[in-house]
C-alpha positions as CSV (number, residue, x, y, z in Angstrom):
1,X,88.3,58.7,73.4
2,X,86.8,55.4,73.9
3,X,87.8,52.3,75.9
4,X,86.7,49.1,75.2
5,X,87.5,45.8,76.0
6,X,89.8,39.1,35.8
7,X,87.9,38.6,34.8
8,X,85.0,37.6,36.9
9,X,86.1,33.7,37.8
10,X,83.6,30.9,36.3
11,X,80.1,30.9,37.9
12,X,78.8,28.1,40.0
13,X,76.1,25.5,38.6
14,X,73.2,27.6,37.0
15,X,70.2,27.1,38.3
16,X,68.8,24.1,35.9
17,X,71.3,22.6,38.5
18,X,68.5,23.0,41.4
19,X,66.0,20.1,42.0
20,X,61.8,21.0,41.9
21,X,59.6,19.0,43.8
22,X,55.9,18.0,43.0
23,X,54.9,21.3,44.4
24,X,57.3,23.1,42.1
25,X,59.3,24.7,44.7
26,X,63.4,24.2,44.4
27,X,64.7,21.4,47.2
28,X,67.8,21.6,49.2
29,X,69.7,20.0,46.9
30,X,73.6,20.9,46.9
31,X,75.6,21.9,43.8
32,X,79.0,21.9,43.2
33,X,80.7,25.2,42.8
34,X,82.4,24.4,39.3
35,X,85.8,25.7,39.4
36,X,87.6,29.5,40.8
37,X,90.0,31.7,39.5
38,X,93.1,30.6,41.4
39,X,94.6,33.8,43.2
40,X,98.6,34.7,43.1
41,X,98.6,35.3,46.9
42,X,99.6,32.9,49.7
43,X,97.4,34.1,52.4
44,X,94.4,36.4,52.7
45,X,93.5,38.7,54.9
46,X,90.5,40.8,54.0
47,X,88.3,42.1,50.6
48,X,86.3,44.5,49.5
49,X,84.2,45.5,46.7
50,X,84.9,48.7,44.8
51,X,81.1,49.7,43.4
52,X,82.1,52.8,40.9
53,X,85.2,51.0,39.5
54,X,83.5,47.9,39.5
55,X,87.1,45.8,41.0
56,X,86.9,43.3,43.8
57,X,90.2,44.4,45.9
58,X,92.1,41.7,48.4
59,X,95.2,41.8,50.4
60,X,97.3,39.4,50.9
61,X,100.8,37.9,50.4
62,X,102.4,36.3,47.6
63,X,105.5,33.3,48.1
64,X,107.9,33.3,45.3
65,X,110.0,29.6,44.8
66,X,113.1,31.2,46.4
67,X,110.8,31.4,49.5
68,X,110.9,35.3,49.5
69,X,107.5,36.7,50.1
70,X,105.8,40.5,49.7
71,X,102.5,41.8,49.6
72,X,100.2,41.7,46.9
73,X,97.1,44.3,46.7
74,X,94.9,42.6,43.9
75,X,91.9,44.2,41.8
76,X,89.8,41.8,39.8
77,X,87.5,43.5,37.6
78,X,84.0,42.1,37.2
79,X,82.6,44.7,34.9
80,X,83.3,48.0,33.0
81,X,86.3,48.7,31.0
82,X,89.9,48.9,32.0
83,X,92.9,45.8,32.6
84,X,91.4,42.6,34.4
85,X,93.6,42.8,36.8
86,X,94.9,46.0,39.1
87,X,98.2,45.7,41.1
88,X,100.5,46.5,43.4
89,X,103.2,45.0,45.4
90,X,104.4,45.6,49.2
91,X,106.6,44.7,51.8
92,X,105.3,41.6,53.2
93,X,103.0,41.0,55.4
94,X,100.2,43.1,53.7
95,X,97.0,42.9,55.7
96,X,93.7,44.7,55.0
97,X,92.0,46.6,52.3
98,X,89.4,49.4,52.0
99,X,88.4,51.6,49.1
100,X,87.0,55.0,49.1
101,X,83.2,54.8,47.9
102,X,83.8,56.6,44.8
103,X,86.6,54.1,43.7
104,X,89.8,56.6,43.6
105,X,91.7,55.6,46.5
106,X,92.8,52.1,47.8
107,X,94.7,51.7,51.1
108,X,96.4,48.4,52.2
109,X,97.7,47.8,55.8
110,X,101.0,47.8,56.7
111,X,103.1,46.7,59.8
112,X,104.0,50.4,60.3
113,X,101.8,52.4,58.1
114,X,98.7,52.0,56.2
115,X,99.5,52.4,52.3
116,X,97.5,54.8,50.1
117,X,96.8,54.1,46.1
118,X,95.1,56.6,43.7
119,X,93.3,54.6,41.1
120,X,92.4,55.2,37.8
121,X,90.4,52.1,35.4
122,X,93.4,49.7,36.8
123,X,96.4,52.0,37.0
124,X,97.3,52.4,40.7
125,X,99.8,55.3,41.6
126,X,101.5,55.3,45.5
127,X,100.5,58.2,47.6
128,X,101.8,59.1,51.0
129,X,101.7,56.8,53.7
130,X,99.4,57.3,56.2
131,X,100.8,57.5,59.8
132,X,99.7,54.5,62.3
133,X,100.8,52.7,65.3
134,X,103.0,49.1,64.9
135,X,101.0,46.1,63.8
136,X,102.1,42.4,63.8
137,X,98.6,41.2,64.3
138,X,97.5,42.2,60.9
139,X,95.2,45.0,60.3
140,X,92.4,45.4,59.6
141,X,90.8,48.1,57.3
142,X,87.2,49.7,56.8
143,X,85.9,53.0,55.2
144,X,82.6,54.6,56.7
145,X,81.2,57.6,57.9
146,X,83.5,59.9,55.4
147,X,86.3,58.2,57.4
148,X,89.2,55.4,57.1
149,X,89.4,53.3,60.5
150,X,92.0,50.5,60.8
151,X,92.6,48.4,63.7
152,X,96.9,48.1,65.3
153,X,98.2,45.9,67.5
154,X,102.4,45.5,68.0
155,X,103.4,42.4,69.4
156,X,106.7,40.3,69.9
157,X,105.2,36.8,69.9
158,X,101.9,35.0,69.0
159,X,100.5,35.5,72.1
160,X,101.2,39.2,72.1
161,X,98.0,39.3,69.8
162,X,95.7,37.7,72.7
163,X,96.5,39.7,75.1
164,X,98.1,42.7,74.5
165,X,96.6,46.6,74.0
166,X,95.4,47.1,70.8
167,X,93.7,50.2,69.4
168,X,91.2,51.0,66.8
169,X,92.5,54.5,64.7
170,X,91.3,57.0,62.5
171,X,93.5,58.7,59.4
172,X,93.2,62.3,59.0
173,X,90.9,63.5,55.6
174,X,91.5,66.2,53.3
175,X,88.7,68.2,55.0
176,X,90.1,68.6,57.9
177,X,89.4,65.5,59.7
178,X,92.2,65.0,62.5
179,X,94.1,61.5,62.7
180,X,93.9,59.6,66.0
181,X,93.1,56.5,68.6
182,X,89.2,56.0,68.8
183,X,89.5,53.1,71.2
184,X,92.2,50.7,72.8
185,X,91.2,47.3,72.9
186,X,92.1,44.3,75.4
187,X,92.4,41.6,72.1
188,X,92.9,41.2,68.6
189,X,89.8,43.4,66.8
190,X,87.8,43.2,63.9
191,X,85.8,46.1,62.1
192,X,83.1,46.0,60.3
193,X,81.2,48.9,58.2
194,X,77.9,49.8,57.5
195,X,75.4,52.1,55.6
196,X,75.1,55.6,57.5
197,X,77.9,55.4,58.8
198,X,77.5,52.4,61.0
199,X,80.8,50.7,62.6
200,X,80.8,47.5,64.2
201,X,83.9,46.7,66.4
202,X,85.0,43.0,67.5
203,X,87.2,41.5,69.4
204,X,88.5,37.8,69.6
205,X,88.0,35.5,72.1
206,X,91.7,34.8,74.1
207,X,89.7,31.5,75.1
208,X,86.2,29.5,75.0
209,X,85.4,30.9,78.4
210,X,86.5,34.2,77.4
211,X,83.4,36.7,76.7
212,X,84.1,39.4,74.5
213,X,81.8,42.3,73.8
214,X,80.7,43.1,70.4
215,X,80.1,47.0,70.3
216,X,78.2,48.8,67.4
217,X,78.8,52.4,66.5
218,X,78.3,55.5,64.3
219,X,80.4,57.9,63.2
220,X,79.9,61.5,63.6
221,X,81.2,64.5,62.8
222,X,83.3,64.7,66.0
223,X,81.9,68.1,67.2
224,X,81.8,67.0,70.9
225,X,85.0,65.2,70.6
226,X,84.0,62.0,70.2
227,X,83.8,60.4,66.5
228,X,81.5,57.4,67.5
229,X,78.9,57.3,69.1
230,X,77.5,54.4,71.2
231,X,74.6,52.3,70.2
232,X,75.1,49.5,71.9
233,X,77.5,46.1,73.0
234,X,76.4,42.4,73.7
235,X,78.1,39.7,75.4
236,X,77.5,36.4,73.4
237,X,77.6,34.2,76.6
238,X,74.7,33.6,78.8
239,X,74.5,35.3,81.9
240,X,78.2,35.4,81.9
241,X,78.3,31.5,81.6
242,X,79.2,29.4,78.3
243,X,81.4,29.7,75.4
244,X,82.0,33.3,74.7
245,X,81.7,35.3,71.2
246,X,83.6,32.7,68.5
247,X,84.2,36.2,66.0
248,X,84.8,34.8,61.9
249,X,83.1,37.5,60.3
250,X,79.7,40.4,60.3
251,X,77.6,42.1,58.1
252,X,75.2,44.8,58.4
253,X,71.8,44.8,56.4
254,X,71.2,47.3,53.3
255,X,69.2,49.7,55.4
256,X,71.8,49.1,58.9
257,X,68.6,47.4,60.7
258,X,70.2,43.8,60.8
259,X,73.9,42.9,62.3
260,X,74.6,39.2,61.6
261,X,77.6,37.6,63.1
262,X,79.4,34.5,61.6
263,X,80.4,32.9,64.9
264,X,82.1,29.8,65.0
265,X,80.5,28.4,67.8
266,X,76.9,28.9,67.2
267,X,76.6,29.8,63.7
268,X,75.3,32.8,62.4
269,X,73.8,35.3,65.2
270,X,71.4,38.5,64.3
271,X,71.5,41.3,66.2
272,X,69.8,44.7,66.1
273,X,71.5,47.2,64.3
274,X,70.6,49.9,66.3
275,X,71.2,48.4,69.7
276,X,72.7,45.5,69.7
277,X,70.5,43.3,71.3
278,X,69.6,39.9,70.1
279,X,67.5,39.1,67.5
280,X,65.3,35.9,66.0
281,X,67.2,34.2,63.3
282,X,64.3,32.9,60.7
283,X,66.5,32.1,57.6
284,X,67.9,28.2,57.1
285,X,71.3,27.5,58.7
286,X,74.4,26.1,57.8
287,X,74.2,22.2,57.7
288,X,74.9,20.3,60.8
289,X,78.5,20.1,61.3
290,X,79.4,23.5,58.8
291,X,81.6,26.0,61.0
292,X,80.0,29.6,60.1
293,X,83.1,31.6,58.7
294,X,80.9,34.5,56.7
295,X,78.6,35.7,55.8
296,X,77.1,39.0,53.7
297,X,73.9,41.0,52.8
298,X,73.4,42.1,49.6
299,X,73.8,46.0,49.6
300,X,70.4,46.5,47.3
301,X,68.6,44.5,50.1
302,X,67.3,41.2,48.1
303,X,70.4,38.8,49.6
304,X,71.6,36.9,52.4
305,X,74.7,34.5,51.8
306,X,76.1,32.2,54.8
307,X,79.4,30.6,54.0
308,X,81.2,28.1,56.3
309,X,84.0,25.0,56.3
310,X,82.4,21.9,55.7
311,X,84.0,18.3,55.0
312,X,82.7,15.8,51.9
313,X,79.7,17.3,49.5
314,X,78.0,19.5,52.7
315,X,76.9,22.8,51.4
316,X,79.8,25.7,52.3
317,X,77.5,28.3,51.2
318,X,73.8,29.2,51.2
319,X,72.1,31.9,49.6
320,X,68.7,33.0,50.4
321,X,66.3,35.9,50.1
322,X,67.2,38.5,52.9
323,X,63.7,38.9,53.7
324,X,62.9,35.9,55.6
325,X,59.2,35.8,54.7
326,X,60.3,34.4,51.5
327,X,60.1,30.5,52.1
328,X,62.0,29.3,49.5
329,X,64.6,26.9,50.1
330,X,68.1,28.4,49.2
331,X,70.8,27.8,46.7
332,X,73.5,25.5,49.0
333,X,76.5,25.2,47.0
334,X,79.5,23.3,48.3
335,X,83.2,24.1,47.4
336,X,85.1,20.3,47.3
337,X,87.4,20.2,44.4
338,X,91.0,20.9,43.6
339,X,90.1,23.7,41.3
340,X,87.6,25.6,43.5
341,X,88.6,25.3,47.3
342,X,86.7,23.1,50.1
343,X,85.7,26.0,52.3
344,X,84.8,29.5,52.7
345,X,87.7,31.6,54.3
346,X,86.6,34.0,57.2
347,X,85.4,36.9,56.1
348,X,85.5,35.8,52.3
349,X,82.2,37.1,51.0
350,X,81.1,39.9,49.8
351,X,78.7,41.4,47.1
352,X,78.5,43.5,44.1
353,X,76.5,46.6,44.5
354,X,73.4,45.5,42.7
355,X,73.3,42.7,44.4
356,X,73.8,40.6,40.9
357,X,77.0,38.6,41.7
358,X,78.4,37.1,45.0
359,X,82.0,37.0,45.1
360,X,83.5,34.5,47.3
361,X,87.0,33.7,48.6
362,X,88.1,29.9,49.2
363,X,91.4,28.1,50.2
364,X,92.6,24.7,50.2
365,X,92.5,22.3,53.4
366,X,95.8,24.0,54.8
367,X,95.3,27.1,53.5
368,X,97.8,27.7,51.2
369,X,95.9,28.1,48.1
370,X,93.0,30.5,47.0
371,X,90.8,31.0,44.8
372,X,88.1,33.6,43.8
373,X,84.3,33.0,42.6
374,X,81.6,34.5,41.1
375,X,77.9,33.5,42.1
376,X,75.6,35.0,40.3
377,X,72.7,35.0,42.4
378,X,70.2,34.9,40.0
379,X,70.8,31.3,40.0
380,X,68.7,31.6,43.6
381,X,65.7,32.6,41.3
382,X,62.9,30.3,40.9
383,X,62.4,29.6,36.8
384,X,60.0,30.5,34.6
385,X,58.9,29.8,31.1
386,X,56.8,30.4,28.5
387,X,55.0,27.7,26.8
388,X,52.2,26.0,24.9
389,X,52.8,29.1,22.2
390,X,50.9,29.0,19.1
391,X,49.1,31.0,16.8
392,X,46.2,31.6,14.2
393,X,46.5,32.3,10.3
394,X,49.4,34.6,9.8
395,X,48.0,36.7,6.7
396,X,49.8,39.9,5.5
397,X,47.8,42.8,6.7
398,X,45.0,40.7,8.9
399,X,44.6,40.7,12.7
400,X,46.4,38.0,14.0
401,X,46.2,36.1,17.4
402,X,49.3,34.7,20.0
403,X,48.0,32.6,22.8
404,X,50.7,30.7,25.4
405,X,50.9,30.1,29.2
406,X,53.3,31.6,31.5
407,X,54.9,28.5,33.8
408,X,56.2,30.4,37.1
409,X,57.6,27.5,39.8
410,X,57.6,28.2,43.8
411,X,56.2,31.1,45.0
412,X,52.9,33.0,43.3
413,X,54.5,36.2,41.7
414,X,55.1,39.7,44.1
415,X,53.0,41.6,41.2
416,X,50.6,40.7,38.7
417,X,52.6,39.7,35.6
418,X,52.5,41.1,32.2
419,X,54.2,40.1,29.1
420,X,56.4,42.5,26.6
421,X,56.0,41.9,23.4
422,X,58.4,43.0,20.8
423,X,57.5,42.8,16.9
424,X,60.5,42.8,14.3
425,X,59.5,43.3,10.7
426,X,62.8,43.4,8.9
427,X,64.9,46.2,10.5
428,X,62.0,47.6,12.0
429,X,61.7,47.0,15.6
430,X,58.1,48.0,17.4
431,X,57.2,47.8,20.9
432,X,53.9,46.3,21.5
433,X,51.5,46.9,24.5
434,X,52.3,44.9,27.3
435,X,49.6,41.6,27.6
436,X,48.3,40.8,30.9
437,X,48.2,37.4,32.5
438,X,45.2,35.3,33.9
439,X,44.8,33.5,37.1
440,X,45.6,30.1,35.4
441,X,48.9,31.5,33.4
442,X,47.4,32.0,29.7
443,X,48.1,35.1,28.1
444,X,46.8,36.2,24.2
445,X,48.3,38.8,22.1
446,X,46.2,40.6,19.5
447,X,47.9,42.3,16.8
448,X,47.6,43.4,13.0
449,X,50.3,41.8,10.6
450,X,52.7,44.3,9.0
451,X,51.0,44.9,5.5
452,X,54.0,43.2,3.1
453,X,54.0,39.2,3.1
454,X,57.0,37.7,4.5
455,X,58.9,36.9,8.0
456,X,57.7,38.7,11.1
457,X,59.4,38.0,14.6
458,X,57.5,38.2,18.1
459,X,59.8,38.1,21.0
460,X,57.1,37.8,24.2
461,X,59.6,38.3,27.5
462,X,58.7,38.0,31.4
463,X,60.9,40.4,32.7
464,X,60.9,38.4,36.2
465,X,60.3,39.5,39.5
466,X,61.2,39.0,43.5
467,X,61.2,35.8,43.1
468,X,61.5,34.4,39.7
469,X,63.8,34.6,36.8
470,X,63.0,36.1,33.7
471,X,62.4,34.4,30.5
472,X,62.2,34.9,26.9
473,X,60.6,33.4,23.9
474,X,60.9,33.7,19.9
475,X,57.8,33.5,17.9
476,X,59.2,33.4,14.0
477,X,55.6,33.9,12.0
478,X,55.4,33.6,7.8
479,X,52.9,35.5,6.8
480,X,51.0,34.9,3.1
481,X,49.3,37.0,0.8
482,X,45.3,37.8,1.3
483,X,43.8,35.4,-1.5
484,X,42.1,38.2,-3.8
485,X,38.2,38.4,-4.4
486,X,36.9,35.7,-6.4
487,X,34.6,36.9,-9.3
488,X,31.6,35.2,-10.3
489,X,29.5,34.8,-13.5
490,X,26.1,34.0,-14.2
491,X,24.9,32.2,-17.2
């Protein structure tokens, strides 16, 4: 034991939205968000993204007009097949949410259990609760290491959630894995997950001169009686001096190297994912003024997302290349409109799998409304496009010639870039051999015209890279006849 202290809603302005300088790399400008999918609940208390059944899952509670309330556990699905929408309803308050990794089970907290769905494409079916300690706190909920850990706290009052024992607790698993406490805790506690097994634990700050310790974990197999084991703690404070940890949300990187910390205080704070200590923060904060209240990697490595509280047209969001080398401004969206939210809720961001869509939670100034978005982060992605295409006599049979530039803004590509080249001769499709590009952008494509006169089709594609979207063009080509031999006579 350890002691310690849908649909997917509308997508935001594309990225034809983002200003280009004379250099041709994308300014700071800030775009609006365009609107969210309004959510049914009143509050909200955590989400999580459900990979293999491709749902976004969020607890929180839903106020009817005769002012009764219950829970509402919510699954908006962004892609595959099944309902848009998954539900269930609880007694209220509902706080917390975590999904198994392969998408069958769903468990919501509680205040004297934690509840257990089994899901299948949108239907959920109850299971048996799971056993844990009072909460009047809310819960919070996280699945790593093979292992559901949720956080408990009982309290008669407010202020029984500053300052009374807490504890951080394990459920059992159908392999044998024993239920229990894996830590008490002096404060209200956050968890966060991460890959391998990684568990970060949290506390909040009682006051600003309180100094809480952030610890980082991993879960083992429990074979010397202990389920975590310590990596490492650090104190946000300097020397024990200053404003303490200001805990809104964390995130580990894809590969558990990188901790970052929304802190409300000093904006977002890196720390090593190993040990905890401090590390340099390279990528382009929050505007001046913006509260840090999340913030997420993208699990296939590419993304790093900042979200905050601002007031007026400040950006709430930024989304940037996770590898800071990249120097490329980021996509800074602000959330100010009746239909989308003003600010990012703590702890309201998280990604898809593959990295391809941000989902991100918002409320209203009082926080009494909600609503859900889709970024697609594509829209980070520097353009390109092919131009200046044009060709040479298109005759039936004959070799024929495609020239054209490829126009790639910002950064010089990761990899040498090649164009695919599709031909489409009635319903016959072939796949040409890929055309390499020069230094200076141009690009030719030799081919031999389909023998028959007639329309032919050349769709030349840049399939993109690291840092630059992919782009198409259609090349619609008339061929002719080949003129016959001319036959001469001599008088």
């Amino acid at each position: 034991m350890l002691v310690g202290t849908a649909l997917a809603a509308a997508p935001a302005a594309g990225a034809a939205a983002l200003g280009v300088t004379a250099t041709g790399t994308a300014d700071s400008t800030v775009v609006p968000s365009g609107p969210g999918m309004e959510l049914p609940t009143a509050s909200f208390t955590q989400m999580t993204v459900d990979e293999a059944s491709r749902r976004v899952w969020i607890a929180g509670d839903r106020v009817y007009p005769d002012g009764s309330r219950d829970g509402e556990l919510l699954g908006v699905l962004y892609g595959g097949a099944g309902p848009a929408f998954a539900s269930a309803h609880l007694a209220a308050p509902l706080s917390g949410v975590a999904v198994e990794p392969d998408g069958s089970k769903v468990y919501a907290g509680q205040s004297d259990h934690i509840a257990g769905y089994s899901h299948t494409n949108g239907s959920l079916s109850p299971l048996d609760p799971i056993a844990a300690p009072p909460d009047a706190c809310g819960r919070e909920l996280v699945h790593t290491g093979g292992r559901l850990f949720f956080t408990s706290r009982p309290a008669t009052g407010p202020e029984g959630c500053t300052d009374g024992l807490g504890t951080v607790g394990v459920a059992a698993t159908g392999e044998g894995g024993t239920p229990g406490t894996v830590m008490y805790t002096g404060a209200r506690t956050h968890l966060e997950a991460g890959p391998g097994g990684l568990l970060a634990i949290a506390p909040e700050r009682s006051s600003p001169t309180d100094d809480p310790d952030l610890g980082i974990y991993r879960v083992t197999d429990g074979a010397d009686g202990n389920l975590l084991e310590f990596l490492g703690e650090r104190r946000f404070a300097a020397d024990g001096t200053g404003e303490g940890m200001d805990f809104r949300d964390a995130d580990f990187a894809a590969d558990g190297s990188v901790l970052a910390v929304a802190d409300g205080t000093r904006g977002t704070v890196l720390l090593d994912g190993r040990d905890a200590r401090f590390l340099d923060n390279h990528y382009a904060p929050l505007p001046a003024g913006v509260a840090a209240t999340a913030v997420a990697f993208s699990p296939d490595g590419k993304w790093f997302a900042q979200g905050g509280a601002a007031s007026g047209d400040a950006a709430d969001l930024t989304l940037a290349f996770a590898d800071p080398s990249i120097e490329r401004q980021p996509l800074r969206i602000s959330f100010e409109d009746e239909a989308a939210g003003h600010r990012v809720v703590p702890r309201g961001m998280e990604f898809s799998g593959d990295g391809e869509q941000l989902f991100v939670v918002t409320s209203n100034e009082d926080g009494s409304k909600f609503w859900l978005h889709t970024i697609y982060t594509r829209q980070a992605l520097a353009p390109s496009r092919l131009v200046d295409v044009a060709h040479g006599p298109a005759v039936a049979g004959e070799p024929f010639r495609v020239s054209g530039r490829l126009d790639l803004d910002g950064l010089p590509p990761t990899q040498a870039p090649r164009i695919t080249v599709q031909r489409l001769n009635g319903l016959e499709v072939s796949d040409l051999p890929p055309v390499p590009v020069a230094d200076d952008g141009t690009f030719v494509l030799e081919d031999v015209l389909p023998e028959r006169a007639g329309n032919v089709q050349y769709v030349l594609g840049y399939a993109g890279d690291e840092v630059h979207y992919r782009s198409e063009y259609w090349l619609v080509v008339d061929t002719v006849e080949a003129s016959g031999p001319v036959t001469r006579t001599h008088r």
